[in-house]
N, C-alpha and C positions, 0 to 999 in steps of 0.2 A: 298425356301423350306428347311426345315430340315433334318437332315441324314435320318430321317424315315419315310421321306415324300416320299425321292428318292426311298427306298429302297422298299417300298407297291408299288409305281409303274413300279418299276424297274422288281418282283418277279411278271410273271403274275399266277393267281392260280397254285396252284399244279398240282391239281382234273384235274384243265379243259387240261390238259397232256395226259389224258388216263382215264380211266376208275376208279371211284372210288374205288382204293382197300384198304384194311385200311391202308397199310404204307404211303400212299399219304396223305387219311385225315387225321393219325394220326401229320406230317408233315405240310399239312395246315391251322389245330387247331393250333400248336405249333407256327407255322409262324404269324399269327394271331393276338394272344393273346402276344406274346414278339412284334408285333406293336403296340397294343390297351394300353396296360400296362403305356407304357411313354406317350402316348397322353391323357389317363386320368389326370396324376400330370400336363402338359405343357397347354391343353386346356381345363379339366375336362370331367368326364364321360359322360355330357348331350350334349355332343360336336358330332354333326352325323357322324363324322368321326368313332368316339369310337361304337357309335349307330352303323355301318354297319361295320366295323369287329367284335366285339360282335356278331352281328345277324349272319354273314357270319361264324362264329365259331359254334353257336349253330345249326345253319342249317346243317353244317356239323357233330355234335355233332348227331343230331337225326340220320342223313343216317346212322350213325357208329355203333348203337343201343342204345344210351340215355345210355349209363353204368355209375352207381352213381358216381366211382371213378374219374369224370372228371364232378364234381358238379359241379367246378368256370364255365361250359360253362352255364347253366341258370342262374347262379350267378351275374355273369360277367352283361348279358343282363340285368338280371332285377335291376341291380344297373342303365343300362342307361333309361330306362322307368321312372324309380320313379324319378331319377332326373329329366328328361327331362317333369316332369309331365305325362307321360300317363299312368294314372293310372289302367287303364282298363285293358293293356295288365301285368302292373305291378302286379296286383292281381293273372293273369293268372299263369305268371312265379312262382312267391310267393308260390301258392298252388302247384305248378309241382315240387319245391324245397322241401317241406315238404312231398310229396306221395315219393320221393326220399328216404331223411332222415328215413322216416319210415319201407319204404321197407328195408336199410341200416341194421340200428338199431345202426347208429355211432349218440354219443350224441354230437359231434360239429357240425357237419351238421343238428341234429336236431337245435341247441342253434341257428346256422347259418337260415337255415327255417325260424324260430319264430319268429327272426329280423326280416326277410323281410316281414312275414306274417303282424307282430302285424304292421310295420314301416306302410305298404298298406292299412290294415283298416283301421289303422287313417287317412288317408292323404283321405279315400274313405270318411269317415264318420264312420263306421261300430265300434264305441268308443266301446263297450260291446263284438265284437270280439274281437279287438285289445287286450283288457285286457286278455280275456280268453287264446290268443293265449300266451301275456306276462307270465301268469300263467305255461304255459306248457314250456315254454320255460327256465323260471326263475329254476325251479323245475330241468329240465334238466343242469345246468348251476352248474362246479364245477372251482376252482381255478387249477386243475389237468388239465383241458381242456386248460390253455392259452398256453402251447406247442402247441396246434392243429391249435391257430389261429397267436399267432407272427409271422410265416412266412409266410402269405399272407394277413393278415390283419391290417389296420394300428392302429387300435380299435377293442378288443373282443367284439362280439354280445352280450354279456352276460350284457356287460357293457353300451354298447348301449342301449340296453331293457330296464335296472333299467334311464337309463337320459329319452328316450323315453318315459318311464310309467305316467312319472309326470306330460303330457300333454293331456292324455286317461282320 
């Protein structure tokens, strides 16, 4: 086992200590997502390891009230869906990231959305959303915004979209 193998078993939930209050979930989002983070580069994101802290992040993510400023917790998830293939729940997440964005009115979260949206239609079938969605996304899509995505992204969405498109 790896240092982060011991340490997910080692830390048993936060939550289940007491009652959820938010410094707990806010601590076992955090705890979470710094295990999920290196077993995405070590196993990749479609790996159920990644799949069940993601999910166990988001689920605590809703109890807390879904607040936009912690977008990577549906983020996060629906990067392991679309990998892992299931596309079905991936569309879910996809469209819950954009009612996000838009409620926001931050345009990296939207550019961020758009990816996922357009990435999910295609991979659904839905070539004529996908576009449309690219469209909304592209539009929203400045060189100003790569500060917003360098430090958590290892590729701007903006940039994904235009390679993406060319398969819509």
């Amino acid at each position: 086992p790896t240092g982060a193998d011991a340490l997910a078993r080692c830390c048993m939930p936060i939550v289940a200590l007491g009652p959820p209050r938010p410094e707990r979930l806010r601590l076992e989002i955090r705890r979470l997502f710094s295990l999920a983070l290196p077993r995405v580069a070590t196993v990749g994101i479609g790996h159920p390891d990644v799949g069940r802290a993601f999910g166990r992040a988001y689920d605590l993510w809703k109890i807390s009230g879904s607040r936009s400023d912690r977008f990577e917790m549906p983020a996060g998830l629906w990067g392991y869906y679309i990998v892992a293939a299931k596309v079905d729940t991936a569309l879910v997440l996809a469209e819950e990231l954009l009612t996000l964005a838009d409620r926001s009115g931050d345009k990296a979260m939207l550019v961020t959305a758009c990816n996922a949206l357009m990435i999910t239609h295609h991979h659904v079938g839905n070539h004529e959303l996908a576009l449309r969605v690219f469209e909304r996304g592209i539009a929203a899509y400045s060189l100003e915004l790569s500060a917003a995505f360098s430090s958590s992204l290892p590729i701007a969405p903006g940039v994904t979209m235009l390679a993406a498109s060319t398969r819509v």
